[in-house]
N, C-alpha and C positions, 0 to 999 in steps of 0.2 A: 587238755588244753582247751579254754573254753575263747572263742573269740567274738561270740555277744553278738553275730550281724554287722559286722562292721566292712565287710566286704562288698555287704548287698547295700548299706547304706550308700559306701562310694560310686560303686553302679548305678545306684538308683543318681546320686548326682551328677556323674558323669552323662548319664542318660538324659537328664534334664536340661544340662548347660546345651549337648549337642542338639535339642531339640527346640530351643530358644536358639541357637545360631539358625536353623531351616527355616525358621519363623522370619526373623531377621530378612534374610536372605530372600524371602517369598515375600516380602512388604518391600525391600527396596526393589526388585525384578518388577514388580506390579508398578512403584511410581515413573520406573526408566520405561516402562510401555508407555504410561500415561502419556507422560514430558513427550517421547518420541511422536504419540500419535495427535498431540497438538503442536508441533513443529510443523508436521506433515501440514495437517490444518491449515496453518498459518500461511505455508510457503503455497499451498494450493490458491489460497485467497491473492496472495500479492501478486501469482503468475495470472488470475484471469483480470485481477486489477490492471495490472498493466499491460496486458492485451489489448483489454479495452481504450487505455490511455494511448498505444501506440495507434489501435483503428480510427480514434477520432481524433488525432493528430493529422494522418492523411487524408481523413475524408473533408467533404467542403464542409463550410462553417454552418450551423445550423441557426436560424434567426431567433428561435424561439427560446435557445438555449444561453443566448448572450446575455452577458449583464455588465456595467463600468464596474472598472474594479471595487471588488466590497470589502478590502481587510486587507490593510499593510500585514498587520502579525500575524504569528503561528498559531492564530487559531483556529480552530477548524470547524465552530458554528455555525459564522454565516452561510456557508455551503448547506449545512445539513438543514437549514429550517428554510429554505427556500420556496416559493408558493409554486414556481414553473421553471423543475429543472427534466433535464432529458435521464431518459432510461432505455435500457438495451439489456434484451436479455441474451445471455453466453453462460454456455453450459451448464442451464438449472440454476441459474445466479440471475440475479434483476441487478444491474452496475448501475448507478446516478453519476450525472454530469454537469457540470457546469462551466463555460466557456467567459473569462472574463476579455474584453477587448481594453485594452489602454490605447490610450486619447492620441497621448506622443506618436508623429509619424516618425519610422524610422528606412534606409534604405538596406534593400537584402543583396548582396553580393552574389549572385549567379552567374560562373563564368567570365569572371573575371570584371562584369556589368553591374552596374551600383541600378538595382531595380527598385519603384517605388515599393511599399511592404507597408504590412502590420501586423502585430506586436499584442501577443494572448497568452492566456495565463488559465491552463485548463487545470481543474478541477475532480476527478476521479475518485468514487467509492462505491463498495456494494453494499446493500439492505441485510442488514444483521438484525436478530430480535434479541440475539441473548448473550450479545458481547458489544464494546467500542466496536463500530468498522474502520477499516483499515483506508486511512485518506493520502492519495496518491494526487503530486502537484508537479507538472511542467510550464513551462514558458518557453514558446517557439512565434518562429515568424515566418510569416506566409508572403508571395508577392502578391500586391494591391495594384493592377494595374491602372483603377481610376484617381490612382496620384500623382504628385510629382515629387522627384527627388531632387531637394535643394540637396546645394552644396556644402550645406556645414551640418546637414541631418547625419545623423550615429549611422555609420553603417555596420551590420551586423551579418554572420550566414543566415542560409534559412536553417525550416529546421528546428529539432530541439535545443534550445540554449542551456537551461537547466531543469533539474529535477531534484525533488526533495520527498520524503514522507512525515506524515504530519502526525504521527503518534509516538 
């Protein structure tokens, strides 16, 4: 009975399919690191972002760093080509800032007290070379005690009122 290799042919394919599945298998395992270790990345980048967005929310305003509002839209230009924005470095990261003030007085609600206030719209990103960085945007109100609080002015909390990201 003569059966020609036909045994070792199927081995030899069986060997080959399973060896294409390891292949397979070792290309998707490598892009699930990839994905995973720019998740990581990413979520590192937005946690020292808004670090820094929460520290100069509480700290005082800095004069150097103000500007009247530059940009109704969602674009996230004018911040970045700015000729005098502020920097702060946190954890091996350079963060840029920019602190817009709007005009409108408004009054801040503390303890139950309609106090005078103003009304900012901060700015937050860090210095990337070799991706978009990541632009983080709040609007909060501070008490202004050198105003006064008319009686039909918006009263709002202090505080942050919103936040957005701009990518």
């Amino acid at each position: 009975m003569k059966q020609h290799g036909i045994i070792l042919v199927i081995t030899l394919l069986l060997l080959f399919a399973l060896a294409l599945l390891g292949l397979t298998a070792m290309n998707t395992s490598q892009l699930e690191i990839r994905m995973s270790g720019n998740l990581i990345d990413s979520l590192h980048e937005f946690q020292i972002t808004e670090a820094i967005l929460n520290k100069v929310e509480k700290s005082p305003i800095l004069e150097n760093c103000k500007y009247p509002p530059l940009s109704k839209a969602r674009d996230k230009t004018p911040w970045l080509d700015l000729p005098h924005k502020c920097s702060e470095k946190f954890m091996n990261n350079t963060i840029n800032y920019v602190i817009e003030e709007f005009p409108n007085e408004v009054c801040v609600l503390i303890n139950e007290q309609r106090l005078p206030g103003k009304y900012y719209r901060l700015t937050v990103w860090p210095e990337t070379k070799d991706r978009e960085p990541l632009v983080l945007q709040s609007t909060y109100a501070v008490p202004n005690p050198s105003a006064v609080c008319q009686t039909d002015t918006k009263t709002i909390p202090p505080g942050r009122l919103s936040w957005r990201e701009l990518n």
